[in-house]
C-alpha positions as a LaTeX table, in Angstrom:
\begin{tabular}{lrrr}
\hline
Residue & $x$ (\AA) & $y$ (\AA) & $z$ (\AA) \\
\hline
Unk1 & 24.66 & 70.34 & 77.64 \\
Unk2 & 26.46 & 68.45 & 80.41 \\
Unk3 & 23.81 & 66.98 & 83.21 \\
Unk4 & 26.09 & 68.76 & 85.79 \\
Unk5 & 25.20 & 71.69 & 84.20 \\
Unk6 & 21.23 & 70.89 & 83.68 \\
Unk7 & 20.90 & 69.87 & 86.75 \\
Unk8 & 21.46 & 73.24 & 88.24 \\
Unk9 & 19.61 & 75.29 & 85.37 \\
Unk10 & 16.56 & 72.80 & 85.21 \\
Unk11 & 16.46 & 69.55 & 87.52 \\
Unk12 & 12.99 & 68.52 & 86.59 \\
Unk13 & 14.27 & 68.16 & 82.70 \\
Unk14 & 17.18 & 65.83 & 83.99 \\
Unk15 & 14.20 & 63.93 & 85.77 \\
Unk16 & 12.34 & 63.44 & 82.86 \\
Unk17 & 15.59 & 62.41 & 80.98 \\
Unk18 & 16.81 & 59.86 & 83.72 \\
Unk19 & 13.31 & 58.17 & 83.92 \\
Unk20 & 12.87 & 57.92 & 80.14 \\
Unk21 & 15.89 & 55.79 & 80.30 \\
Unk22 & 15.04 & 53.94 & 83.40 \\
Unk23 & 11.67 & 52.43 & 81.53 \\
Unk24 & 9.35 & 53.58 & 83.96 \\
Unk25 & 6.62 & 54.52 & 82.26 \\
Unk26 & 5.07 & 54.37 & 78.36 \\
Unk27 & 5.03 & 57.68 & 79.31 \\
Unk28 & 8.20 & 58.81 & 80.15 \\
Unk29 & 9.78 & 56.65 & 77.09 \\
Unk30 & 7.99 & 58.47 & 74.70 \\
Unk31 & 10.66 & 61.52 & 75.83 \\
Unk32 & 13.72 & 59.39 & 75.06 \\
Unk33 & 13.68 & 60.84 & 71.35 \\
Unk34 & 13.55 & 63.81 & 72.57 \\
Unk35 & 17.38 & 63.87 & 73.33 \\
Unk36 & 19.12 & 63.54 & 69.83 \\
Unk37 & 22.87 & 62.76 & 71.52 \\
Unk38 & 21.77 & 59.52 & 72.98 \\
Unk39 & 24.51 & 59.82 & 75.72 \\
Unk40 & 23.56 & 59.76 & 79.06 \\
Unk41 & 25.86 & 62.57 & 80.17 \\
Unk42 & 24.15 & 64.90 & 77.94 \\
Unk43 & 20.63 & 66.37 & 77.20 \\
Unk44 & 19.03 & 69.17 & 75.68 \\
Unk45 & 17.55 & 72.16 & 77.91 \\
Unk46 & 14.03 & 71.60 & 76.04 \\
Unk47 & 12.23 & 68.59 & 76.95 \\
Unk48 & 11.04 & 69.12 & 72.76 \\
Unk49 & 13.82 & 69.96 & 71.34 \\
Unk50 & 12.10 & 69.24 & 67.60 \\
Unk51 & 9.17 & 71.75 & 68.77 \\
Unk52 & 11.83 & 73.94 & 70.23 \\
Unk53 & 13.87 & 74.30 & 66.68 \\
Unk54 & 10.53 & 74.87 & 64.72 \\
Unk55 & 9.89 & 77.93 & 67.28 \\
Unk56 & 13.15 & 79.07 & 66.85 \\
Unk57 & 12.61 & 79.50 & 63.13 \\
Unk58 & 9.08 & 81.19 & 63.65 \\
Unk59 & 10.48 & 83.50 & 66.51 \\
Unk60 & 13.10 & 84.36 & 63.81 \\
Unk61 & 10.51 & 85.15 & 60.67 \\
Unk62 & 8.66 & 86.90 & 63.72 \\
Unk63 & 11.64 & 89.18 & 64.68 \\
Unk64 & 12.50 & 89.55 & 60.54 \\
Unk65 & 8.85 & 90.86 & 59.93 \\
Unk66 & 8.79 & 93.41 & 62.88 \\
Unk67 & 12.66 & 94.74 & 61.77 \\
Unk68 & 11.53 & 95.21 & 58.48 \\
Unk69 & 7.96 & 96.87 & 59.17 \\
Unk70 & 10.08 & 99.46 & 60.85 \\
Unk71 & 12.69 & 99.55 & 57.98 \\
Unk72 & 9.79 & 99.99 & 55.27 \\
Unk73 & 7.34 & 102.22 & 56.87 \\
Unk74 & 8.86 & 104.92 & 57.24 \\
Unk75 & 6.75 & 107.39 & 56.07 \\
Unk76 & 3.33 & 108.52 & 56.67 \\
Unk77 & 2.32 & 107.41 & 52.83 \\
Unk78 & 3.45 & 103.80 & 53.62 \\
Unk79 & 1.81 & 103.51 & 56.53 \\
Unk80 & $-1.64$ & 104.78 & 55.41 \\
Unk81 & $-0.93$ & 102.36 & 52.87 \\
Unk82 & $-0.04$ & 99.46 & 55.44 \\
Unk83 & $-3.35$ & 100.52 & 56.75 \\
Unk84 & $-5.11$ & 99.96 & 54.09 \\
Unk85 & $-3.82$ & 96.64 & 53.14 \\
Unk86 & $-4.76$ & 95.46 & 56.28 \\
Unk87 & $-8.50$ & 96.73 & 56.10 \\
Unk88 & $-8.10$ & 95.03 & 52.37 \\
Unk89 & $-7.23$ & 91.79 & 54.06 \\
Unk90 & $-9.90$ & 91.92 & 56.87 \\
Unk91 & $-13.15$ & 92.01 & 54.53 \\
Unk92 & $-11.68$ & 89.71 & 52.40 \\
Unk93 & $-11.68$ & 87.43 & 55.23 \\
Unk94 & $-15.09$ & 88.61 & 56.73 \\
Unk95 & $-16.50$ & 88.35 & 53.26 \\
Unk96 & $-15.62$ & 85.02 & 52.90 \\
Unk97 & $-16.97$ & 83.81 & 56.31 \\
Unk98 & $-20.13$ & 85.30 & 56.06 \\
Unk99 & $-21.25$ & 84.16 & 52.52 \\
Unk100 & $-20.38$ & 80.38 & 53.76 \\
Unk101 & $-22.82$ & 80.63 & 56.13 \\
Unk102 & $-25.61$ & 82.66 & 54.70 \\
Unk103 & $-25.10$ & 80.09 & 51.57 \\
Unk104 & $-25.66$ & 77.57 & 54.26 \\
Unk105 & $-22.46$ & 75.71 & 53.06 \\
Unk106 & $-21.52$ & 72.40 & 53.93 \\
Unk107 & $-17.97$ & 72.33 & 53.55 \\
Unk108 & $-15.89$ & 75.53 & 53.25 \\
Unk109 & $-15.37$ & 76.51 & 49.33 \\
Unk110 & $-11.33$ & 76.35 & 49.48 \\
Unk111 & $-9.89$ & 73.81 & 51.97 \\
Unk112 & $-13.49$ & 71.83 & 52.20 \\
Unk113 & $-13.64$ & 71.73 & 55.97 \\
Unk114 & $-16.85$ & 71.00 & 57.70 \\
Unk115 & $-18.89$ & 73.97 & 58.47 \\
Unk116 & $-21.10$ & 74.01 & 61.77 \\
Unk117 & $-22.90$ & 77.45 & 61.52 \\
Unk118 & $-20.12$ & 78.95 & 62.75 \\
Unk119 & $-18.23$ & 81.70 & 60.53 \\
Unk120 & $-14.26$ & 80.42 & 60.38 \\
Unk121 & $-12.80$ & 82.11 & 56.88 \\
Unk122 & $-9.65$ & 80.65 & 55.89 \\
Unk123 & $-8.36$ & 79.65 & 59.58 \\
Unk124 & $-9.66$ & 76.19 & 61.37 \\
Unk125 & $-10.29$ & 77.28 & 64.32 \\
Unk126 & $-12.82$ & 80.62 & 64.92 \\
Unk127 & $-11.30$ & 82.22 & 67.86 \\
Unk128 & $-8.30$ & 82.48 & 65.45 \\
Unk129 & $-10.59$ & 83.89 & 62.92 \\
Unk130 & $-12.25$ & 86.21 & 65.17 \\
Unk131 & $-9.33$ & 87.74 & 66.70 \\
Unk132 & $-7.36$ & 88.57 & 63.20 \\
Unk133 & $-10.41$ & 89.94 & 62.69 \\
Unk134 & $-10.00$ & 91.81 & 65.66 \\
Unk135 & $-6.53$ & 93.39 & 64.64 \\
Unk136 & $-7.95$ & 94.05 & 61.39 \\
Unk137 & $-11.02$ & 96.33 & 62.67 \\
Unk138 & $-8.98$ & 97.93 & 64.74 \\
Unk139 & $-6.42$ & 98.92 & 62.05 \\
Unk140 & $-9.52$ & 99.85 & 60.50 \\
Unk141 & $-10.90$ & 101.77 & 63.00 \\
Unk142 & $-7.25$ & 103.70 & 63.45 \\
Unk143 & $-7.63$ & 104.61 & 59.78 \\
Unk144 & $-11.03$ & 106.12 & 60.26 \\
Unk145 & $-9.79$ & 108.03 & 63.26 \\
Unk146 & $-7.27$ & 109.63 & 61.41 \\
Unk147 & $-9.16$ & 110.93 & 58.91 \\
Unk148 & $-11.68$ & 112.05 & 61.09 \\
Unk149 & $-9.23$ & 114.36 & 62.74 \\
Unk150 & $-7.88$ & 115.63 & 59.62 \\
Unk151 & $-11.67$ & 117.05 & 58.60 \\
Unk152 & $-12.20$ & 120.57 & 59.88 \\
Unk153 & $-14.24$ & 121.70 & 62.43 \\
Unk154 & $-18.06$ & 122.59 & 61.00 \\
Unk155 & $-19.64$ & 125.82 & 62.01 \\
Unk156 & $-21.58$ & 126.29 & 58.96 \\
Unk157 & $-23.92$ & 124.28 & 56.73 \\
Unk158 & $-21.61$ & 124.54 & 53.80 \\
Unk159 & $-18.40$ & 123.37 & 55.40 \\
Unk160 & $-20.68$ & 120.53 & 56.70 \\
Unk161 & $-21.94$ & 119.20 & 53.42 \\
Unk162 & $-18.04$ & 119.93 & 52.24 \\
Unk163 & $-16.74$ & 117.53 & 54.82 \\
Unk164 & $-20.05$ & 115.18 & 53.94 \\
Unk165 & $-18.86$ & 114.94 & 50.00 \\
Unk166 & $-15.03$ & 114.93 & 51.36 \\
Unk167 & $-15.86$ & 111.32 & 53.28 \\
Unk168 & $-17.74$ & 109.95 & 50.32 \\
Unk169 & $-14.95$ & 111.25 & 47.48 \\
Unk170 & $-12.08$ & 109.95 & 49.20 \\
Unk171 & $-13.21$ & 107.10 & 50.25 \\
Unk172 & $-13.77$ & 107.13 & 54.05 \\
Unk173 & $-17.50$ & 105.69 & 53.50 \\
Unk174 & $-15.83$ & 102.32 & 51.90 \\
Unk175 & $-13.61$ & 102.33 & 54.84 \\
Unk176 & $-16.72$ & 102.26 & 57.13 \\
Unk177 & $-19.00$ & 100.13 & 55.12 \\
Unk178 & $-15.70$ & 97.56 & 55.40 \\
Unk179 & $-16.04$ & 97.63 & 59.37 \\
Unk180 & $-19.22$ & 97.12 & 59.44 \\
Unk181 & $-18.79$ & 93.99 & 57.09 \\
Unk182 & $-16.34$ & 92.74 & 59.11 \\
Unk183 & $-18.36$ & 93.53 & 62.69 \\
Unk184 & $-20.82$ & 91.08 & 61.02 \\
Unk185 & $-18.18$ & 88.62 & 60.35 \\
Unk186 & $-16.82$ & 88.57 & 63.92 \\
Unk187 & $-20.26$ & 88.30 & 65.23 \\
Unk188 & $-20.85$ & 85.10 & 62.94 \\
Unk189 & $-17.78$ & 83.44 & 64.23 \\
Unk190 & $-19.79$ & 83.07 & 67.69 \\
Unk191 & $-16.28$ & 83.71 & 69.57 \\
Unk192 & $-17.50$ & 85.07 & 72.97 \\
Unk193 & $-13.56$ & 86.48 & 74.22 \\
Unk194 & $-13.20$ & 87.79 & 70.31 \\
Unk195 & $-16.46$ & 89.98 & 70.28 \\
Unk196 & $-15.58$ & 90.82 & 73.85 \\
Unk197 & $-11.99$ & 91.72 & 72.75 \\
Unk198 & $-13.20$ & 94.21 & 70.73 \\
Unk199 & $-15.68$ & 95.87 & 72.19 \\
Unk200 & $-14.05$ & 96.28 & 75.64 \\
Unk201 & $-10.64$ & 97.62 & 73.61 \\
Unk202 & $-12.76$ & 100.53 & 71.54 \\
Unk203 & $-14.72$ & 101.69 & 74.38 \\
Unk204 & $-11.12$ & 101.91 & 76.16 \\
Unk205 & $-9.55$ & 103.46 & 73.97 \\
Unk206 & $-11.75$ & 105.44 & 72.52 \\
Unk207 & $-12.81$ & 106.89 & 76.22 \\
Unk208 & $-8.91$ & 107.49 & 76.95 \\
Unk209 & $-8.86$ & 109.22 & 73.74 \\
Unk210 & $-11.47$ & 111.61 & 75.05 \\
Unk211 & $-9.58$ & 112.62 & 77.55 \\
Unk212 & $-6.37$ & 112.68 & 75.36 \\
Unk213 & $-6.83$ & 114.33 & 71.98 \\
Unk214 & $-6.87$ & 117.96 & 72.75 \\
Unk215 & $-8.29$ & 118.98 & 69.45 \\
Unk216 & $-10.71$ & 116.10 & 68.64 \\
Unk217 & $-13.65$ & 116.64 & 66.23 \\
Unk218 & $-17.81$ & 116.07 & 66.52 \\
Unk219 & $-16.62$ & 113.10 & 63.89 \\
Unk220 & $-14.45$ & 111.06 & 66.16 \\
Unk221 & $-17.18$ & 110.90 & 68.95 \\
Unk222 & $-19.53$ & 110.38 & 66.47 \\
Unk223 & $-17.68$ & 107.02 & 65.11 \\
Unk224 & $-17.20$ & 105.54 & 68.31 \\
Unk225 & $-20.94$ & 106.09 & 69.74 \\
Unk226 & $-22.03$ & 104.52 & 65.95 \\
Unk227 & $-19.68$ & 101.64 & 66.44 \\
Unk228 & $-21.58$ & 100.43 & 69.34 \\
Unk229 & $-25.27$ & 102.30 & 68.07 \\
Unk230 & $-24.99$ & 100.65 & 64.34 \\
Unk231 & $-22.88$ & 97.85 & 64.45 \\
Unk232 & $-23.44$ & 96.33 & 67.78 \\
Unk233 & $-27.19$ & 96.57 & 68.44 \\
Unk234 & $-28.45$ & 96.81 & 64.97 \\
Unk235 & $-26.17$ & 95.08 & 62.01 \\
Unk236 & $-25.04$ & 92.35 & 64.91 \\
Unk237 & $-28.66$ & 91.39 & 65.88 \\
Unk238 & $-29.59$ & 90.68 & 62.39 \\
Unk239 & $-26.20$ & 88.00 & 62.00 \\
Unk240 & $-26.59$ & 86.64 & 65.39 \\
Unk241 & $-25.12$ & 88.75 & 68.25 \\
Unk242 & $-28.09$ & 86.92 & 70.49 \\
Unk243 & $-26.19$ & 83.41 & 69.80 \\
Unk244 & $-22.84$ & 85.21 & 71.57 \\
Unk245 & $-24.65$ & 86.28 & 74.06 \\
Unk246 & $-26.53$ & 82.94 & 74.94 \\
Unk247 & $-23.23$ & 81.28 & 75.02 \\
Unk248 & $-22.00$ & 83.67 & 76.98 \\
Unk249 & $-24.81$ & 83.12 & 79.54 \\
Unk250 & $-24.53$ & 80.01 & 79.19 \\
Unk251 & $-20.53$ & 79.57 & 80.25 \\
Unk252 & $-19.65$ & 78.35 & 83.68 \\
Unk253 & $-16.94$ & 76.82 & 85.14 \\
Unk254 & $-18.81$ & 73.54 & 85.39 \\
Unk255 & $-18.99$ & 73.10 & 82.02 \\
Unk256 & $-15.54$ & 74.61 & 80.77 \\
Unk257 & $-12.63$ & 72.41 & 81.59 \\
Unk258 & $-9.79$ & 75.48 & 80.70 \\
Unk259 & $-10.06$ & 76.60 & 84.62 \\
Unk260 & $-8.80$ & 73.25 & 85.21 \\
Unk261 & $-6.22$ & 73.15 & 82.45 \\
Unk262 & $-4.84$ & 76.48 & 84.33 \\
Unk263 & $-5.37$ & 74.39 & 87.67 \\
Unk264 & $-3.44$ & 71.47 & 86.52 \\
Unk265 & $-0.45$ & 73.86 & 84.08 \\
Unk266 & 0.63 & 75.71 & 87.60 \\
Unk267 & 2.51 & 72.78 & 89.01 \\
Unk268 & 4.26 & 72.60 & 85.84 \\
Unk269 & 5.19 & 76.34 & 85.96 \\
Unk270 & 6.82 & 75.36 & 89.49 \\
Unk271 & 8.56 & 72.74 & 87.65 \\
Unk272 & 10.03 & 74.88 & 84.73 \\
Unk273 & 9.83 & 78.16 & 86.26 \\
Unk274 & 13.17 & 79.38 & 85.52 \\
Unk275 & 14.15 & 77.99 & 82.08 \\
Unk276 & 11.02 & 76.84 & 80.90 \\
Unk277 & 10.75 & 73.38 & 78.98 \\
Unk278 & 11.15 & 74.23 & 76.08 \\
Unk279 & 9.38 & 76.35 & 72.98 \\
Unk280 & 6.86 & 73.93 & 71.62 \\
Unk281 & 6.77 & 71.34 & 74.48 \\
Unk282 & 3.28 & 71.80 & 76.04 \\
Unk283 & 1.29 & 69.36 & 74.60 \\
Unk284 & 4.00 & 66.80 & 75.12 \\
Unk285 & 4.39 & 67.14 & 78.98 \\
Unk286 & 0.69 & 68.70 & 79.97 \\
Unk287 & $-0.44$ & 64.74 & 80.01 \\
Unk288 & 2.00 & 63.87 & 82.36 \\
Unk289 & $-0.22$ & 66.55 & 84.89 \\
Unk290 & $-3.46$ & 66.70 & 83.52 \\
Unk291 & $-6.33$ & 65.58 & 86.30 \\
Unk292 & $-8.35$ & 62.55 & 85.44 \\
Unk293 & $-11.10$ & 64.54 & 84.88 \\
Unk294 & $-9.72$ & 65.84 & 81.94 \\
Unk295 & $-11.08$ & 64.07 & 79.08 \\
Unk296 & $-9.82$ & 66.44 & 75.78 \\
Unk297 & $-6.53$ & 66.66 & 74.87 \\
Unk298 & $-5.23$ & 70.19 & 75.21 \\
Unk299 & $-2.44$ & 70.68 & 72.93 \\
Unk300 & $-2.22$ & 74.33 & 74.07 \\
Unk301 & $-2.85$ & 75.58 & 77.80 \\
Unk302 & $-5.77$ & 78.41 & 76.23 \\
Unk303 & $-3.72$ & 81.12 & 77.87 \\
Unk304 & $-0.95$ & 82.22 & 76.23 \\
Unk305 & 0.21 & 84.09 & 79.48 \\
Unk306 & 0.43 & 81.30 & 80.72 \\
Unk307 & 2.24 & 78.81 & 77.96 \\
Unk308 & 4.79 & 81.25 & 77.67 \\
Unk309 & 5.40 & 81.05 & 80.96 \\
Unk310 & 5.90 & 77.13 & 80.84 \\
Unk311 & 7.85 & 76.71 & 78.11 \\
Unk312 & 9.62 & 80.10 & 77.93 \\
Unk313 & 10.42 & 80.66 & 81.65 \\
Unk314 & 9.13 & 83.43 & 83.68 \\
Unk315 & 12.15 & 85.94 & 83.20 \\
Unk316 & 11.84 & 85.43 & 79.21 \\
Unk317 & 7.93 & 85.63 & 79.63 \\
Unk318 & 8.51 & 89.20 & 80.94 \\
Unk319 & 10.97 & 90.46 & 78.41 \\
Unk320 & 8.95 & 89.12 & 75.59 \\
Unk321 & 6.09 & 90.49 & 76.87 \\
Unk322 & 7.56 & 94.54 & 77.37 \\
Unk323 & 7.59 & 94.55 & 73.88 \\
Unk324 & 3.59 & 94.93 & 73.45 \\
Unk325 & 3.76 & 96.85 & 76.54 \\
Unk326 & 6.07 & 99.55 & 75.18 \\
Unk327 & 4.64 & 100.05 & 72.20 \\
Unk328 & 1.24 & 100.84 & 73.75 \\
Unk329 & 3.09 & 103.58 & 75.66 \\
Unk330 & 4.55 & 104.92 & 72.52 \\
Unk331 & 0.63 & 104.82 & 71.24 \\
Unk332 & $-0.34$ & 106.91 & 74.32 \\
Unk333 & 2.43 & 109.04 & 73.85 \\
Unk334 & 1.26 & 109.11 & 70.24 \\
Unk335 & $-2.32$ & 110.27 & 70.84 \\
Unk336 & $-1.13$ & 112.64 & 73.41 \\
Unk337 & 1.48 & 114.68 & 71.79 \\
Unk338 & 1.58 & 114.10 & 68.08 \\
Unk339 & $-0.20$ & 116.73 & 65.62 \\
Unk340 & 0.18 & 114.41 & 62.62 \\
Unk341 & $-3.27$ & 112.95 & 61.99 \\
Unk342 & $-2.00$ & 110.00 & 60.51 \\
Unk343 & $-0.15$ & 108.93 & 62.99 \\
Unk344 & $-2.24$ & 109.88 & 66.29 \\
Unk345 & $-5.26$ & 107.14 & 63.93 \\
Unk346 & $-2.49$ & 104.85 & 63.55 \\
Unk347 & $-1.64$ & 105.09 & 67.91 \\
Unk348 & $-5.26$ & 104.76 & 68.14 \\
Unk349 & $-5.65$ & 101.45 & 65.80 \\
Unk350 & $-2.52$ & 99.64 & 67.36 \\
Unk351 & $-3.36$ & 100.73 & 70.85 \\
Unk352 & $-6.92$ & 99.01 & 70.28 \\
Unk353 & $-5.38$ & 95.95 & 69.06 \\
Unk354 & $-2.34$ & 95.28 & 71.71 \\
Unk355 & $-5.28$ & 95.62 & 74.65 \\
Unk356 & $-8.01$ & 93.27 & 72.51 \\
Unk357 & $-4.99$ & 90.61 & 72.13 \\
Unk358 & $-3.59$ & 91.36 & 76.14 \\
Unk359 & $-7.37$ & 90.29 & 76.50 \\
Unk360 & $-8.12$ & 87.47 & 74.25 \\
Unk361 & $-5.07$ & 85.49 & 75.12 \\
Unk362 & $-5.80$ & 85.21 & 78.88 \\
Unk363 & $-8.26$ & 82.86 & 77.80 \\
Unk364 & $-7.11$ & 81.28 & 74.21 \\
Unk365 & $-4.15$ & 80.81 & 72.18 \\
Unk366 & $-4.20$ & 83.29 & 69.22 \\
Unk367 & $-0.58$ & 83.70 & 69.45 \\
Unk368 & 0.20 & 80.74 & 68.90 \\
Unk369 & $-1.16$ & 81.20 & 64.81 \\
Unk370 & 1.23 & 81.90 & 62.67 \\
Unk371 & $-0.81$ & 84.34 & 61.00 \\
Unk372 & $-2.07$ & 86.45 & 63.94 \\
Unk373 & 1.50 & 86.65 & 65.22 \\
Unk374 & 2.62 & 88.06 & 61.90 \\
Unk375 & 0.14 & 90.65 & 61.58 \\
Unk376 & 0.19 & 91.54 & 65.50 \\
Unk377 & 3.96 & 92.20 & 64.98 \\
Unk378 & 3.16 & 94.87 & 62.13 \\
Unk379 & 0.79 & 96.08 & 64.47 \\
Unk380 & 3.56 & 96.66 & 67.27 \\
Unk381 & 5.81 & 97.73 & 64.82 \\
Unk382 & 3.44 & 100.31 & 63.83 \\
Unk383 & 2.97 & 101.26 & 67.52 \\
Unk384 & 6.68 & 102.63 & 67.82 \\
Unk385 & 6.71 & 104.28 & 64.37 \\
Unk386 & 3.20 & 106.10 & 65.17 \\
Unk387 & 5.65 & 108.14 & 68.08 \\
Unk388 & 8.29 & 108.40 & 65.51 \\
Unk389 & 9.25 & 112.18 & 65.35 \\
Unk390 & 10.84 & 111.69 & 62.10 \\
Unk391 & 8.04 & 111.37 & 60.20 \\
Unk392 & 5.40 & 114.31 & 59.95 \\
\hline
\end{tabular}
């Protein structure tokens, strides 16, 4: 666009643009292929404008995914079958974590990266791994719910051992044996905010679902006490829940330099405010305001609250953001005022996965993972169908 024009919507990209040509800095020419039109009237509004097309196409297979998730499941079958496949896809993963470390693996048995001890699947980095793990036990857990509400109420010994030999015929014990694998899995990724993540978002949930569900059964409190009875203090001490919680006693801001990547990100947020500098640009202008005492280099800020905020813009931040937002009110809604049991388990799952990711990414960058953003927007697709009156 004209510079007249940039200058009004974002003078501190016509800085950077005028001082890449002026040669003042090894720094600053290193932006001078960032502007493709090579005239110096003109200049793009992203200080990346390669990063910034690359985002465009993911923000596009984003927005395709969460259309179609609401064009396809649109009945309760496909959804419980959505569910499912995600449950499917979460012990595969935890599966495959866990047996490279208890087979004390050097290198991981697909993509031969290094192993360190630390459980990582099929993703590089573990907090990635540990929060699609996340969305996947909380699917997981929303599936379980929903069956649990289905069963009927037991007075009597008989219509107890009935509802005993219901759970094992149809399947529910596989479903809970597959948390439980994957509870192990998350634990052996060592991710402190991922295990936290979780944890916090079930006991929220499932207290605010005390207080919602009318008609709840012995069942549903009895998952969510064994959730934290079983799987927390018993399977997660034997694979290592005493490592996350040394690290997390061991964490302080003296050690972690991410309190001083937030430090250092906020005068760029002045900067770019407004516009933002572009999709994809972090990592290319953070160095320009990084402290000396920053050694690493941060190629994302490690709060996604706070990247889209730089390179979105505020105003876009909080549009994009409502989305997540309104579909956990359509999940409240959901658990409040729905009788379908299906889809009051389904409110439940996606509710417990939009606040685990609203906490993980105020300290890391899941969303920036193509493959957590892709499930997460099933997951908030999900969210509005579960208060979808159209299906029963």
């Amino acid at each position: 666009m004209p510079l007249w024009l940039l200058q009004h919507l974002s003078p501190e990209a016509v800085s950077l643009y005028n001082a890449s040509y002026s040669g003042a800095s090894a720094f600053d020419k290193a932006f001078e292929h960032m502007f493709t039109l090579g005239n110096a009237h003109y200049a793009t509004l992203s200080i990346d404008s390669a990063q910034s097309t690359i985002s465009l196409y993911k923000t596009i297979s984003y927005l395709s995914l969460f259309v179609c998730t609401l064009l396809l499941c649109n009945s309760a079958q496909r959804i419980r079958t959505t569910l499912l496949a995600v449950v499917v896809i979460g012990v595969f993963q935890a599966t495959y974590g866990a047996l490279e470390i208890l087979f004390r693996l050097d290198n991981s048995l697909v993509f031969g990266l290094p192993i360190r001890g630390i459980a990582t699947g099929t993703f590089v980095y573990k907090n990635h791994y540990a929060n699609y793990l996340m969305l996947c036990l909380s699917m997981g857990v929303g599936f379980l719910v929903s069956t649990l509400l289905a069963q009927k109420s037991a007075s009597r010994t008989t219509q107890k051992l009935r509802n005993f030999l219901e759970t094992l015929l149809h399947g529910k014990a596989l479903v809970r044996i597959a948390l439980a694998i994957m509870v192990i899995a998350l634990v052996m990724s060592r991710s402190r905010m991922g295990n936290t993540a979780f944890f916090v978002s079930m006991s929220v949930v499932g207290l605010l679902s005390l207080f919602l569900i009318k008609k709840r059964t012995r069942g549903l409190s009895i998952l969510i006490i064994s959730m934290f009875v079983i799987d927390m203090f018993i399977l997660s001490a034997w694979f290592g829940l005493d490592k996350v919680k040394t690290r997390l006693e061991q964490t302080s801001l003296s050690q972690e330099t991410r309190d001083e990547v937030i430090r250092d990100s906020t005068p760029l947020l002045q900067d770019f405010a407004v516009t933002g500098s572009g999709m994809g640009s972090f990592y290319g202008i953070f160095p320009k305001y990084q402290g000396e005492e920053i050694k690493a280099f941060y190629d994302h800020a490690h709060n996604d609250y706070l990247q889209f905020a730089v390179e979105a813009g505020i105003p876009a931040t909080i549009l994009l953001f409502m989305v997540p937002l309104l579909s956990a009110v359509s999940c409240i809604k959901a658990i409040r005022q729905r009788r379908n049991t299906l889809m009051k388990g389904t409110a439940f799952g996606c509710l417990m996965a939009i606040i685990g990711m609203a906490i993980h990414i105020s300290v890391d960058f899941p969303l920036q993972a193509p493959a957590n953003t892709a499930l997460f927007m099933v997951i908030l697709a999900l969210g509005f169908q579960a208060n979808n009156r159209a299906m029963r």
